[in-house]
C-alpha positions in Angstrom: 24.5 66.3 60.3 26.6 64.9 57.8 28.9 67.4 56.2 29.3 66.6 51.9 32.1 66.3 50.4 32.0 69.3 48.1 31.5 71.5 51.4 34.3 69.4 52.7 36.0 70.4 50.4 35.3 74.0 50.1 36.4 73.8 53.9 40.0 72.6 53.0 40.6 75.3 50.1 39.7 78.0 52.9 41.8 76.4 55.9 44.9 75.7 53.0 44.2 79.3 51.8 44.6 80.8 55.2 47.2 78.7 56.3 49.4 79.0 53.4 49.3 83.0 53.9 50.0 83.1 57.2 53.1 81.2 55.9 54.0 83.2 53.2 54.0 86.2 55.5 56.8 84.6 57.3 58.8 84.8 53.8 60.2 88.5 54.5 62.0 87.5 57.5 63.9 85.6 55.4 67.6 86.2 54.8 67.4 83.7 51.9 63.5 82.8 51.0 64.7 80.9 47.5 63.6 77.8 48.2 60.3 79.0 50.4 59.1 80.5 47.2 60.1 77.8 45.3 58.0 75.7 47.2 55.1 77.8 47.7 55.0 78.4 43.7 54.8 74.8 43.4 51.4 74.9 45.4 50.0 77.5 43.3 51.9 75.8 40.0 50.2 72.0 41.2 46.9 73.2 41.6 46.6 75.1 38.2 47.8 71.6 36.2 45.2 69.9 38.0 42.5 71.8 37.1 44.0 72.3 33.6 43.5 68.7 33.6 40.2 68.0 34.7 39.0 70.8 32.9 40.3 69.2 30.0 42.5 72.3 28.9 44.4 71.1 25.6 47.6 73.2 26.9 47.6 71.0 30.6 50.2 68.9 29.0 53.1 71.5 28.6 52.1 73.0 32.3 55.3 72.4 35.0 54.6 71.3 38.2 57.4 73.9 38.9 57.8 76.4 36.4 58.0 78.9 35.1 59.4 80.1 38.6 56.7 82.8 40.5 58.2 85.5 41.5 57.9 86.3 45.6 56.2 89.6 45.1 53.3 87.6 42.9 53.1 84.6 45.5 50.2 86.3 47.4 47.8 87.3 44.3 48.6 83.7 42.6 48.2 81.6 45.3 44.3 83.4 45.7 43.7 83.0 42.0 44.3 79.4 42.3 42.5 78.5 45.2 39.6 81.1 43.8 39.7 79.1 40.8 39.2 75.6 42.3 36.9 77.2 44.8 34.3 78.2 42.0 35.2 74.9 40.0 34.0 73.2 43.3 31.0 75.1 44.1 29.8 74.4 40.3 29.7 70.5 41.2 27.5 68.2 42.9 28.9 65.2 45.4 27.7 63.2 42.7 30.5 64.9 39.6 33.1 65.4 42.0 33.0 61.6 42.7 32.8 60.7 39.1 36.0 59.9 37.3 37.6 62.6 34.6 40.4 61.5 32.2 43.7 63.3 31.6 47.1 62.7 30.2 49.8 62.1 32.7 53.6 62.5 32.5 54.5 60.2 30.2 51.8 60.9 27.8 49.2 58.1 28.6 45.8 58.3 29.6 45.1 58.5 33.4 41.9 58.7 35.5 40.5 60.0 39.0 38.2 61.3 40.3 38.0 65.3 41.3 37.6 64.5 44.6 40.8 62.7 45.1 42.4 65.2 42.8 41.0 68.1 45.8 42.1 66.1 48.2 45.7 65.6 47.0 46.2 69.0 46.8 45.4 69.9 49.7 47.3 66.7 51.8 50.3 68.2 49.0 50.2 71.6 50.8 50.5 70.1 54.1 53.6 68.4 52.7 55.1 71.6 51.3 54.3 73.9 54.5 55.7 71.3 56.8 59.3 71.8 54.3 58.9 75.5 54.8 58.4 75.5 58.2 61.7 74.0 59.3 63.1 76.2 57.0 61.7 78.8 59.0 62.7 77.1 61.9 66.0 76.5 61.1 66.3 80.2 60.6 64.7 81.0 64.1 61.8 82.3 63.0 58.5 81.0 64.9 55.7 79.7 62.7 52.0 80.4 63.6 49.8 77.5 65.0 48.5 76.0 61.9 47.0 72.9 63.1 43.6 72.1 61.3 41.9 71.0 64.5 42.9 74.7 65.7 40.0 75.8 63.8 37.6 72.9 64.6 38.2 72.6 68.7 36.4 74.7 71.3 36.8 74.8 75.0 33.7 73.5 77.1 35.2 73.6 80.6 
């Protein structure tokens, strides 16, 4: 069976979703979490731009990849709207629209293409990225991580 790419998709919102929580329930342990939730509300700030932009949102242009800063306690209920929200913006498209290119304006104002696809998958590889940085943090602060290997959720023991 060959799995499509919006289901693929689909697939990596739910494993980032779950990953990133189990993360952010790390956070309290922290004596100083600044730069965890600094981080994490990147995630959550990154994926709202993006779909700003490809859903061709006049007011993408003045969204910050970084602020305005979210607040620890709203880390949790953000970071589910914004998967939510590219979760039903994915389910709403065929293989065929998320492979065709969209338009946008980019950082310095000039007009940029990709297609959603690639915009999905950045994200997602972008969260890997960011929850590698907050794990040594944790790390560094002796706190233990959970196992949150993607092929964790694919493997199964046959012998």
């Amino acid at each position: 069976m060959t799995l499509q790419m919006r289901q693929h998709l689909l697939e990596l919102f739910a494993f980032n979703e779950r990953t990133n929580l189990l993360l952010l329930s790390k956070f309290e342990k922290l004596g100083d979490r600044s730069e965890c939730v600094r981080l994490f509300g990147h995630l959550v700030r990154s994926q709202q731009k993006w779909l700003a932009r490809i859903r061709r949102d006049p007011g993408a242009v003045e969204l910050d990849w970084w602020k305005p800063e979210i607040p620890f306690e709203l880390l949790d209920p953000e970071w589910r709207a914004s998967v939510r929200a590219w979760t039903e913006y994915l389910a709403d498209k065929t293989d065929e629209e998320l492979a065709r290119e969209t338009s946008f304006t980019g950082f310095d104002g000039a007009t940029w293409a990709a297609t959603p696809q690639d915009i999905a998958l950045q994200l997602n590889f972008h969260s890997i990225h960011h929850r590698a940085q907050i794990q040594a943090i944790l790390r560094r602060e002796g706190i233990a991580p959970d196992f949150v290997d993607y092929i964790g959720t694919k493997y199964r023991r046959i012998g």
